[in-house]
Backbone as XML, in Angstrom:
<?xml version="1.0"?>
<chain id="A" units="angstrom">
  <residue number="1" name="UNK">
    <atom name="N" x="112.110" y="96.360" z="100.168"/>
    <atom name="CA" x="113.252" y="97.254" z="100.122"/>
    <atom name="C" x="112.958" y="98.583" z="100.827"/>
  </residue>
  <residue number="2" name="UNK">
    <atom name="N" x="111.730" y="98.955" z="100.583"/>
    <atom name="CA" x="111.733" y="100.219" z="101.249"/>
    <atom name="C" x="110.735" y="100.218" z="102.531"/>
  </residue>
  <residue number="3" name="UNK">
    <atom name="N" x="110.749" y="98.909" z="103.577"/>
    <atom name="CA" x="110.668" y="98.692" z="104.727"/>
    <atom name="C" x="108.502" y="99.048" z="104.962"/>
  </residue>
  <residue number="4" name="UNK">
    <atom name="N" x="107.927" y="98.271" z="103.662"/>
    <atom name="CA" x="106.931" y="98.505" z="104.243"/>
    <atom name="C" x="106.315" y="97.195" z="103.817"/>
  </residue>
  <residue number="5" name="UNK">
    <atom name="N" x="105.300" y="97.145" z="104.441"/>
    <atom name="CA" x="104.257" y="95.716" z="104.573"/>
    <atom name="C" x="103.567" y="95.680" z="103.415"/>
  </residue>
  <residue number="6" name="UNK">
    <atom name="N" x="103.655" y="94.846" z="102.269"/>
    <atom name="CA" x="103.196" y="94.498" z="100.981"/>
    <atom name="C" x="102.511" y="92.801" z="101.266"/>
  </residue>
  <residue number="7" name="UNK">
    <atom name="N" x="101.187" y="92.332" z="100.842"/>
    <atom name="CA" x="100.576" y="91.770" z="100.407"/>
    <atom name="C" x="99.902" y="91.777" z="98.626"/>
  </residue>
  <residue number="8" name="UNK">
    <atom name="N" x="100.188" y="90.789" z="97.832"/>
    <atom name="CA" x="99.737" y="90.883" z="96.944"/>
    <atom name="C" x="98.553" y="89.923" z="96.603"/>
  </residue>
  <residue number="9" name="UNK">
    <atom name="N" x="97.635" y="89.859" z="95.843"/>
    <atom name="CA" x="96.349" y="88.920" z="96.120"/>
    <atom name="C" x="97.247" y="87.801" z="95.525"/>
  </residue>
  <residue number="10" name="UNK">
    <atom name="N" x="98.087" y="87.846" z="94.570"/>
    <atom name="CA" x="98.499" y="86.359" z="94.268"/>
    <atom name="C" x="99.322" y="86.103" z="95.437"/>
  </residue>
  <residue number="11" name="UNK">
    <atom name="N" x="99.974" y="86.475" z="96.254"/>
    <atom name="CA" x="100.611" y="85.750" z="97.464"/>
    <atom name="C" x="99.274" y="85.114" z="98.632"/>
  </residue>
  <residue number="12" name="UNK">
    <atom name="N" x="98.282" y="86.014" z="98.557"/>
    <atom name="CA" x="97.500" y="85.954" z="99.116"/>
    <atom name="C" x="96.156" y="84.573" z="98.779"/>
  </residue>
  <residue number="13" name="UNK">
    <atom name="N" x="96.457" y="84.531" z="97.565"/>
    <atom name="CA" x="95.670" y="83.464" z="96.812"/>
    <atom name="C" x="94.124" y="84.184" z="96.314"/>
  </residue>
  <residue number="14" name="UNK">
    <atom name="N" x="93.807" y="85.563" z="96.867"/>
    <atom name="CA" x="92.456" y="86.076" z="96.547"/>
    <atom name="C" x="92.716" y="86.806" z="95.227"/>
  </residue>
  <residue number="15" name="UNK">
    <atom name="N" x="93.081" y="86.328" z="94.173"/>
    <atom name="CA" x="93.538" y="87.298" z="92.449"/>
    <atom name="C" x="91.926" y="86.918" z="92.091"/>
  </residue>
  <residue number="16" name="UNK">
    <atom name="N" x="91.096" y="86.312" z="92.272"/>
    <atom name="CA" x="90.052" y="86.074" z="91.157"/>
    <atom name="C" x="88.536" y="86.313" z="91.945"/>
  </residue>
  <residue number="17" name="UNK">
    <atom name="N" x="88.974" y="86.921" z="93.665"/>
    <atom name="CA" x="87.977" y="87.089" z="94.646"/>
    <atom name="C" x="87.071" y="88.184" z="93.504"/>
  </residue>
  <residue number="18" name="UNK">
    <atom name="N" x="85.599" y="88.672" z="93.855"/>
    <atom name="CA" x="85.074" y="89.607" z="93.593"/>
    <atom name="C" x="85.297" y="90.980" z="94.343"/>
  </residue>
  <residue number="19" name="UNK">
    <atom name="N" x="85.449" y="92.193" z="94.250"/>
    <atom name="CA" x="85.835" y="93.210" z="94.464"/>
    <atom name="C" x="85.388" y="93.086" z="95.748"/>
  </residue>
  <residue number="20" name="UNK">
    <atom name="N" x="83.901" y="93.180" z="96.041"/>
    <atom name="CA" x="83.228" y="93.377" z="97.748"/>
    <atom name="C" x="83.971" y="91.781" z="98.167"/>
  </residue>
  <residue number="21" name="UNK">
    <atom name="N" x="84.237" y="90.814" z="97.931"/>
    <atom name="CA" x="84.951" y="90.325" z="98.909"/>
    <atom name="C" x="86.355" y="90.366" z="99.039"/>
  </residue>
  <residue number="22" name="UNK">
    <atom name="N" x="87.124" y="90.780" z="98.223"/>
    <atom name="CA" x="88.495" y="91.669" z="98.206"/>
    <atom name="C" x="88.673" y="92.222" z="99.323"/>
  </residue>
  <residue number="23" name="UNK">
    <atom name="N" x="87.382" y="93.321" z="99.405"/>
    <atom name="CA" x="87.744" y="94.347" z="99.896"/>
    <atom name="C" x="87.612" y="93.933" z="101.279"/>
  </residue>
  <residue number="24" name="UNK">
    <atom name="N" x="86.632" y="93.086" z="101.600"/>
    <atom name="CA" x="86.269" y="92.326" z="103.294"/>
    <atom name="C" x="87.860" y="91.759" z="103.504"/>
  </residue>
  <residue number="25" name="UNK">
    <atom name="N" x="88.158" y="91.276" z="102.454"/>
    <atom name="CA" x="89.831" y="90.402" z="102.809"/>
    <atom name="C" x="90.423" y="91.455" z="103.284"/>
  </residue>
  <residue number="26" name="UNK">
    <atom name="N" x="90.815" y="92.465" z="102.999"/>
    <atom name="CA" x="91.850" y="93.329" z="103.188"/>
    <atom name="C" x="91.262" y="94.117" z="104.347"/>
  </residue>
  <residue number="27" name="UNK">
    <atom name="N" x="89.852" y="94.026" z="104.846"/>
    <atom name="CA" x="89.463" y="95.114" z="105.996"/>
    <atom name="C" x="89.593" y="93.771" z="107.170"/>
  </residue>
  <residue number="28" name="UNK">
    <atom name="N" x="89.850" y="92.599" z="106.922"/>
    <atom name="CA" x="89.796" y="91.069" z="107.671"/>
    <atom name="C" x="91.249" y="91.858" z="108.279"/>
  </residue>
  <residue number="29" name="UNK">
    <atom name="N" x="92.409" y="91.805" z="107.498"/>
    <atom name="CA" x="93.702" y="91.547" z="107.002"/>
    <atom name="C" x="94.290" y="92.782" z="108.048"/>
  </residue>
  <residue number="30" name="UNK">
    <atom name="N" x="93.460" y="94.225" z="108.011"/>
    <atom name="CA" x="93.681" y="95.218" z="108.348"/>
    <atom name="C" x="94.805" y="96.065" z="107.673"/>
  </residue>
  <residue number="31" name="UNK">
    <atom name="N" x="94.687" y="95.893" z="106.164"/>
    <atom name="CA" x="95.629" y="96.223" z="104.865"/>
    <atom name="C" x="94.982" y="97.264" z="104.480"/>
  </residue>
  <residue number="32" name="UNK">
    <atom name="N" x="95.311" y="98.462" z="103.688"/>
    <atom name="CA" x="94.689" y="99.135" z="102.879"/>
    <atom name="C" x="94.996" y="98.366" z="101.504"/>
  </residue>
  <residue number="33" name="UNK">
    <atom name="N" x="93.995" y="98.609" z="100.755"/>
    <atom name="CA" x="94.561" y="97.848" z="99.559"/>
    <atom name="C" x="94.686" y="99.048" z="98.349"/>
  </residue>
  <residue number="34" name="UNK">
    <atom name="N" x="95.019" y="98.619" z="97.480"/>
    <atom name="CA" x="95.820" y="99.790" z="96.366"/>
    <atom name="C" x="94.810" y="99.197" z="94.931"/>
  </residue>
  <residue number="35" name="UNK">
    <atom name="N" x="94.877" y="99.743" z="94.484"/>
    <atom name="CA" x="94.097" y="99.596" z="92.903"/>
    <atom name="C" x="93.927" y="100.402" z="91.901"/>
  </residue>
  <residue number="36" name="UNK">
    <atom name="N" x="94.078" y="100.179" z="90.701"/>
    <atom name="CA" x="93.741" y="100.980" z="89.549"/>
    <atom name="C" x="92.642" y="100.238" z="88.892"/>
  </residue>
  <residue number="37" name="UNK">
    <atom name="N" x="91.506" y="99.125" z="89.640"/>
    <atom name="CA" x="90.176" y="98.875" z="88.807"/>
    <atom name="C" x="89.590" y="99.710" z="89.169"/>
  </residue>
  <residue number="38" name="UNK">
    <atom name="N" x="88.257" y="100.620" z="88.496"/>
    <atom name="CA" x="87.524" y="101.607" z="88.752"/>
    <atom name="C" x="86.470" y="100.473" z="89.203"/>
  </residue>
  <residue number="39" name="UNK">
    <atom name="N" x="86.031" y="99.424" z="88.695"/>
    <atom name="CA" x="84.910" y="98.616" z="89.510"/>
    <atom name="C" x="85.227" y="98.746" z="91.590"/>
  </residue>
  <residue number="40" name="UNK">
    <atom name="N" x="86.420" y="98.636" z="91.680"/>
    <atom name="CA" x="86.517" y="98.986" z="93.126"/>
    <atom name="C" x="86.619" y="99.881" z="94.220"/>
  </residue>
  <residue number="41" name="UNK">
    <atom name="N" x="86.809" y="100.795" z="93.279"/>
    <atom name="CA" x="86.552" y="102.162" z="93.396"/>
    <atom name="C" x="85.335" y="102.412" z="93.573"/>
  </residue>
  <residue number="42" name="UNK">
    <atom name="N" x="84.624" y="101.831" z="92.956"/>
    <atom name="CA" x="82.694" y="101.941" z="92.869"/>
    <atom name="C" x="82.710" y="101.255" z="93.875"/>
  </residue>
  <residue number="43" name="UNK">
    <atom name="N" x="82.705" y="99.994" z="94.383"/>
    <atom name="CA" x="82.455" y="99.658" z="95.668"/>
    <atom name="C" x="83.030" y="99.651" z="97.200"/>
  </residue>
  <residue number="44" name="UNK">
    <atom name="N" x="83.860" y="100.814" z="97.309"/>
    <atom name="CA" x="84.729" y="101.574" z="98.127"/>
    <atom name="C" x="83.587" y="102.704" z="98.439"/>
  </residue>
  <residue number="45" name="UNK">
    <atom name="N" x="83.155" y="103.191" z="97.199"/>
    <atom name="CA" x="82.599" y="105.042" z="97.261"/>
    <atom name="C" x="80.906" y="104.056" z="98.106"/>
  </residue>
  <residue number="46" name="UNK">
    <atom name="N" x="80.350" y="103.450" z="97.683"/>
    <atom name="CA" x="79.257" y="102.801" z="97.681"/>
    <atom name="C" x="79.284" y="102.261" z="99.629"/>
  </residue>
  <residue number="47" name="UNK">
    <atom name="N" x="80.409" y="101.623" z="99.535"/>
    <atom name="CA" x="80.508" y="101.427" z="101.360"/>
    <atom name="C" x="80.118" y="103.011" z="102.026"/>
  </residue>
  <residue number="48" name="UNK">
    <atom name="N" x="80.882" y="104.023" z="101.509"/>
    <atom name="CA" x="81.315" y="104.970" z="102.556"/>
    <atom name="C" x="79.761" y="105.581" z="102.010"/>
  </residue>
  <residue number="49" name="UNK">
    <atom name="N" x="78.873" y="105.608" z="100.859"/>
    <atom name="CA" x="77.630" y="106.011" z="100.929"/>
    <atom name="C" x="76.807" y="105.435" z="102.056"/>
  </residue>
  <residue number="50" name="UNK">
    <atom name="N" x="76.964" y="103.915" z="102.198"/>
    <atom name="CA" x="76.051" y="102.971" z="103.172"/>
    <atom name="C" x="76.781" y="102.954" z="104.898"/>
  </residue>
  <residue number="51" name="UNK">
    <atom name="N" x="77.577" y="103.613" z="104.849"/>
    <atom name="CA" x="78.527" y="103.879" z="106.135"/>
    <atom name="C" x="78.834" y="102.046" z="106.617"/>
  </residue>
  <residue number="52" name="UNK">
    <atom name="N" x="78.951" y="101.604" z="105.457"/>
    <atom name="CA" x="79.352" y="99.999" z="105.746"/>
    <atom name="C" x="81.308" y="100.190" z="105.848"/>
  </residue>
  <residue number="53" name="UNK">
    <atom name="N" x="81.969" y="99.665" z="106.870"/>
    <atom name="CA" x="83.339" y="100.068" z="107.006"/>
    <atom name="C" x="83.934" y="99.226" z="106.337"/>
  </residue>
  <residue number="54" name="UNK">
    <atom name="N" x="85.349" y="99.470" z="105.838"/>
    <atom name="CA" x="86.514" y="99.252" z="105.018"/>
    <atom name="C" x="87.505" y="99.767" z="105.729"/>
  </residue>
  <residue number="55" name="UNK">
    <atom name="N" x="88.630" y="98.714" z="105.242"/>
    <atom name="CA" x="89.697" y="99.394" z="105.628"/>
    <atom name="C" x="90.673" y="100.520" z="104.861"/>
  </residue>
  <residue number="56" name="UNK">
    <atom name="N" x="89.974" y="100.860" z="103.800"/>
    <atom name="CA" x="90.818" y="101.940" z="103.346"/>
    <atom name="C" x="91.252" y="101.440" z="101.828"/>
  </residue>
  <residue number="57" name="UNK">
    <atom name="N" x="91.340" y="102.665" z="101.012"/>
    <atom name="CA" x="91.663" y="102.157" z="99.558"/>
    <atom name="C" x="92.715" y="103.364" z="98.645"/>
  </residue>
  <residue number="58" name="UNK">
    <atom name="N" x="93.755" y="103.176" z="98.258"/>
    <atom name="CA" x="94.563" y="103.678" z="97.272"/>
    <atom name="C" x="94.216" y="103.296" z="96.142"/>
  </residue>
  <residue number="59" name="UNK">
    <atom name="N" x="93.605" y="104.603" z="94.636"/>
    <atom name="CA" x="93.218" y="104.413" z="94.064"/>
    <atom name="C" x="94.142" y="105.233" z="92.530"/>
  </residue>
  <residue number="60" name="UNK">
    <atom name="N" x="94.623" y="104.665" z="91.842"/>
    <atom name="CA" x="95.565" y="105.349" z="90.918"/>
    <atom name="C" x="94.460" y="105.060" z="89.313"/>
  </residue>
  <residue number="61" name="UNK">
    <atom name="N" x="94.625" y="106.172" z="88.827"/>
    <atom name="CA" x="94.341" y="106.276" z="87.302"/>
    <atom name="C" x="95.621" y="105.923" z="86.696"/>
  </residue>
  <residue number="62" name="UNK">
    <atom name="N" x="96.125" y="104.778" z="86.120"/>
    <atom name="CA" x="97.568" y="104.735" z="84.899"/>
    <atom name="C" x="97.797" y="105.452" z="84.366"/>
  </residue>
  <residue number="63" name="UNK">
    <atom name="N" x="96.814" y="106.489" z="83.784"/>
    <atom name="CA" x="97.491" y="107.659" z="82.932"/>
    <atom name="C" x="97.945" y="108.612" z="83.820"/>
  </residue>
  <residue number="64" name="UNK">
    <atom name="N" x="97.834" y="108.580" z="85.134"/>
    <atom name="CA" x="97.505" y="110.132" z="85.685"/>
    <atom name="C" x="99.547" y="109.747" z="86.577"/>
  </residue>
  <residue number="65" name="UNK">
    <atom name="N" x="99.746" y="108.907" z="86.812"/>
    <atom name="CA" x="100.980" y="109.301" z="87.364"/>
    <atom name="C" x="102.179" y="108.350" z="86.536"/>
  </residue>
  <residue number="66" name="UNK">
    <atom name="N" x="103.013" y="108.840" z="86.576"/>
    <atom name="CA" x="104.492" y="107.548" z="86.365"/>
    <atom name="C" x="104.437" y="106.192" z="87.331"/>
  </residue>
  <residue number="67" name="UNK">
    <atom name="N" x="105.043" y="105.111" z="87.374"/>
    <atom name="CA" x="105.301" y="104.289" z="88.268"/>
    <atom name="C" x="106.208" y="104.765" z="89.321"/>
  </residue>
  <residue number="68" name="UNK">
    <atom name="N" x="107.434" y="105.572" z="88.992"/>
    <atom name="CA" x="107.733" y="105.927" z="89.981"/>
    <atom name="C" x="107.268" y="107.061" z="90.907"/>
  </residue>
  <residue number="69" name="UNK">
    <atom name="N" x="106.412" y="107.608" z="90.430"/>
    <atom name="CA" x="106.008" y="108.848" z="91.783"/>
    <atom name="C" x="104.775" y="107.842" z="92.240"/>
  </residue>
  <residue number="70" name="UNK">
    <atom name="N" x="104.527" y="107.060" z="91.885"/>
    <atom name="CA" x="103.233" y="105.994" z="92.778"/>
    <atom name="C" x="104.107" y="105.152" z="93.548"/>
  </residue>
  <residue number="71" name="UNK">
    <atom name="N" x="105.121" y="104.443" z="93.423"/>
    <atom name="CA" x="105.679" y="104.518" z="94.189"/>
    <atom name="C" x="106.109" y="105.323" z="95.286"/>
  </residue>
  <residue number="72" name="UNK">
    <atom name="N" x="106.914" y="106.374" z="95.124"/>
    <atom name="CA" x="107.170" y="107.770" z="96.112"/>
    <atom name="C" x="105.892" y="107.915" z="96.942"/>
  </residue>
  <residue number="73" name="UNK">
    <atom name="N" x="104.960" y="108.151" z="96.149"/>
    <atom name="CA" x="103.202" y="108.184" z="97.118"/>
    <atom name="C" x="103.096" y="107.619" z="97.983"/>
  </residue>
  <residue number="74" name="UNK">
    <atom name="N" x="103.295" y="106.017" z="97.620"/>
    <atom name="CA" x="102.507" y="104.833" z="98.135"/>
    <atom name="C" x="103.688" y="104.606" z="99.682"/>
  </residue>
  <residue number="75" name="UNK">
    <atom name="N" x="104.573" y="105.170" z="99.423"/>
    <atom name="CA" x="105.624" y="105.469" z="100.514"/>
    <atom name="C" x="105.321" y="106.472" z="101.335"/>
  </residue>
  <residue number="76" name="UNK">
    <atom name="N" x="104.680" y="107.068" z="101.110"/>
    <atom name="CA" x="104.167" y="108.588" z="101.952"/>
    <atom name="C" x="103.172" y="107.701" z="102.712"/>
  </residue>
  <residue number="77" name="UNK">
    <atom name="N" x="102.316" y="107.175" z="102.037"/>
    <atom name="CA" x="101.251" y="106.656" z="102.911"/>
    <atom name="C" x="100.901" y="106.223" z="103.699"/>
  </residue>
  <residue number="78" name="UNK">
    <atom name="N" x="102.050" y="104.808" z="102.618"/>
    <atom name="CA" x="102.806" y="104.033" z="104.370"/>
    <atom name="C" x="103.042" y="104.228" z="105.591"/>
  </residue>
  <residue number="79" name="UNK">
    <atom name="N" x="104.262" y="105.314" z="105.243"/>
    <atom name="CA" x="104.849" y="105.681" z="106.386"/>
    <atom name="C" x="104.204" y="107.024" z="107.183"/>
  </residue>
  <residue number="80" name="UNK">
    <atom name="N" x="103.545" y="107.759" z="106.618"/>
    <atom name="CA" x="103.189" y="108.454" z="107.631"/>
    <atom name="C" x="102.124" y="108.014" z="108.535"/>
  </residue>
  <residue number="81" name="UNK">
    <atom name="N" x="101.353" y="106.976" z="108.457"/>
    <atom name="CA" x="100.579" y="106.667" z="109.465"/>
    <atom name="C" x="100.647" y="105.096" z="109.609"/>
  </residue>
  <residue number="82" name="UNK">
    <atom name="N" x="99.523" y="104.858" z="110.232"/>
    <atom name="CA" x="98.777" y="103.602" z="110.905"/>
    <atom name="C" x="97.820" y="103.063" z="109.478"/>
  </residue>
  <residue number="83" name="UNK">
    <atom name="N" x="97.403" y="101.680" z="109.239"/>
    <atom name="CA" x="96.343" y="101.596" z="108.098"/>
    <atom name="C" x="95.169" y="101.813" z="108.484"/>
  </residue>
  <residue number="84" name="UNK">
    <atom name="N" x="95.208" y="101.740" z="110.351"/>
    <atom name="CA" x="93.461" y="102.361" z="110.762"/>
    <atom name="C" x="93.452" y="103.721" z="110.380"/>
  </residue>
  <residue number="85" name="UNK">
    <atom name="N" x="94.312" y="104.488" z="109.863"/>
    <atom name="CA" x="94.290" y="106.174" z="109.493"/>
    <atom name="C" x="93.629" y="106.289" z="108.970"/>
  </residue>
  <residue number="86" name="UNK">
    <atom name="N" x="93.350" y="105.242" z="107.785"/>
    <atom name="CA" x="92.930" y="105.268" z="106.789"/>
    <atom name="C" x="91.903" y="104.926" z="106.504"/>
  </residue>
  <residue number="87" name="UNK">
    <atom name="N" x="90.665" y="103.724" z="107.272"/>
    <atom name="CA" x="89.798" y="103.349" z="107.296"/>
    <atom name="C" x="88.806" y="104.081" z="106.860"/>
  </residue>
  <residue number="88" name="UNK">
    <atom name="N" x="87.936" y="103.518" z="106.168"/>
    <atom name="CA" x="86.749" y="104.585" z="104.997"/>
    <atom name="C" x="87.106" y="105.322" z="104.526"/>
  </residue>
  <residue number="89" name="UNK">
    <atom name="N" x="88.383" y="105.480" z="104.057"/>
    <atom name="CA" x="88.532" y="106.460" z="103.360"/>
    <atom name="C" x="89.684" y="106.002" z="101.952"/>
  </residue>
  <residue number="90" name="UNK">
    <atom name="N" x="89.296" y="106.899" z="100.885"/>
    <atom name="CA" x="89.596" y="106.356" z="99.251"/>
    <atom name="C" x="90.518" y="107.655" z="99.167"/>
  </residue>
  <residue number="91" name="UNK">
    <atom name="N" x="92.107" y="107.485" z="99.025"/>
    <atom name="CA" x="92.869" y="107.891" z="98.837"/>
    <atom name="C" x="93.262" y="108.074" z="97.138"/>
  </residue>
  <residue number="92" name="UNK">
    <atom name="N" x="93.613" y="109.272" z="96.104"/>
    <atom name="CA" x="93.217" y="109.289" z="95.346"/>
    <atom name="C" x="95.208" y="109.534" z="94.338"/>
  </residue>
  <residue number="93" name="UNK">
    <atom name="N" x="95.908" y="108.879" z="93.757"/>
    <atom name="CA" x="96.859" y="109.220" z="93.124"/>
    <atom name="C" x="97.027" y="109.822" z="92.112"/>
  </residue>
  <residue number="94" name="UNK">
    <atom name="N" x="97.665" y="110.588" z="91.637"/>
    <atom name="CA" x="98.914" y="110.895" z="92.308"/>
    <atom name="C" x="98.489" y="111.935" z="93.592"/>
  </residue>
  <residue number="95" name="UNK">
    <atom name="N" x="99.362" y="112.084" z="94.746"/>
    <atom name="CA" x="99.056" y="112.819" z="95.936"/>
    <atom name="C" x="99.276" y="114.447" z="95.699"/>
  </residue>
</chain>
C-alpha cells in the first residue's frame, strides 16, 4: 500500500534460518532487513566490529515506539534512499 518493497522470511521460506545466515540472505537479496531480536542486533554490531559487510539492519525495541510511528519510520527509510545507503550500518527506532 504504501509503494515499498517488503519481503517477509515466511514468504521467503528463511523463518527458522539462524541470524548470521538471515542476515547473508538479506545482504544475497540486497534487502535491509528490520528486527526487534536483540540476538541480531548482536550479530549486525559484531559484522561492523570485523568490517565483515551486510546489507543493513532496522532495529526497533517494542517498548520504545507505537506500531504506527514504526511504520511512519520504516517509510522514511524506504523512501529516502537506495538499500546500498544503508549497507553496514544498524539503523536504530524510533528515528
Amino acid at each position: 500500500m504504501r509503494s515499498v518493497e517488503v519481503l517477509t522470511t515466511q514468504e521467503d521460506g528463511t523463518e527458522r534460518l539462524a541470524d548470521s545466515d538471515l542476515l547473508d540472505r538479506a545482504t544475497e537479496l540486497g534487502l535491509v532487513l528490520f528486527t526487534f531480536d536483540d540476538d541480531l542486533l548482536v550479530e549486525a554490531s559484531n559484522r561492523q566490529k570485523l568490517d565483515r559487510p551486510f546489507s543493513g539492519l532496522v532495529y526497533i525495541h517494542l517498548q520504545d515506539v507505537s506500531i504506527g510511528n514504526c511504520i511512519h519510520d520504516l517509510e522514511i527509510i524506504a523512501k529516502a534512499g537506495e538499500p546500498k545507503d544503508l549497507e553496514n550500518f544498524v539503523i536504530y527506532l524510533p528515528l
